[in-house]
N, C-alpha and C positions, 0 to 999 in steps of 0.2 A: 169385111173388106181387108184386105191386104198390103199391108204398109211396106213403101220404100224407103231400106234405111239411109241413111242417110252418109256419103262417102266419108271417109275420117278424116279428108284434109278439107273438108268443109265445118268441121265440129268446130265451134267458138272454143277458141282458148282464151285462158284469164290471164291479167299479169296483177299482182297487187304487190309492191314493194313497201320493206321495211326499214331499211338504213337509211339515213341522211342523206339528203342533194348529193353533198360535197365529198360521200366516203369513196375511198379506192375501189372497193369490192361491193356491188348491189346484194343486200341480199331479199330473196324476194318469195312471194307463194308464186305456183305456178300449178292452173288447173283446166282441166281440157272437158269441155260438155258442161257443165255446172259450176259455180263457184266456189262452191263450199265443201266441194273433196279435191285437194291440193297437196302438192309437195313443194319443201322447203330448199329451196337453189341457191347458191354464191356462186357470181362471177364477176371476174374484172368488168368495168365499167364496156369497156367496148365490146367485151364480147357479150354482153348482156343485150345491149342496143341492136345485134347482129342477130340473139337469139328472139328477139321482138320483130325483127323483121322477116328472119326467116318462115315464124310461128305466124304473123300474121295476127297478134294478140290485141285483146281491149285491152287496155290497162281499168282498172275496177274504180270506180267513180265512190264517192264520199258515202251514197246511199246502198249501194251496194255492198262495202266493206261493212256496215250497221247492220246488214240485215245476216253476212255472214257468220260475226260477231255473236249476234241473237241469237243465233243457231247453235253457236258454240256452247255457251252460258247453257243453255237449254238442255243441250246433250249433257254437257260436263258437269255440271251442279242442279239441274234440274230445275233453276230460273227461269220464271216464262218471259219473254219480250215487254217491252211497256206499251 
């Protein structure tokens, strides 16, 4: 059977942010289809808010950034998960 792919501006993009509430500049991961292959962005606070609306993004929940995390540790030092 023959799979329909799926359009690209329906692909789940991630937002997972790293700076402070309160900093001038967000800086954040930013990952499209999966969560755990991401690139690293800074932008002023508004245009960051504009690029979450334009993207249409989840921002990454508590359990989520844990299992990205896992993943990380795993590839990089070759730690398994608990």
């Amino acid at each position: 059977m023959k799979q329909t792919p799926t359009p690209f501006d329906r692909i789940p993009r991630y937002v997972r942010v790293r700076s402070p509430e309160q900093a001038t500049f967000v800086e954040f991961d930013f990952a499209i289809g999966t969560p755990d292959l991401y690139v690293e962005l800074v932008l002023p606070r508004q245009a960051f808010q504009q690029f979450c609306d334009v993207n249409n993004v989840q921002h990454m929940d508590a359990q989520m950034c844990a299992a990205v995390d896992a993943d990380m540790r795993k590839w990089r030092y070759g730690e398994l998960s608990d």
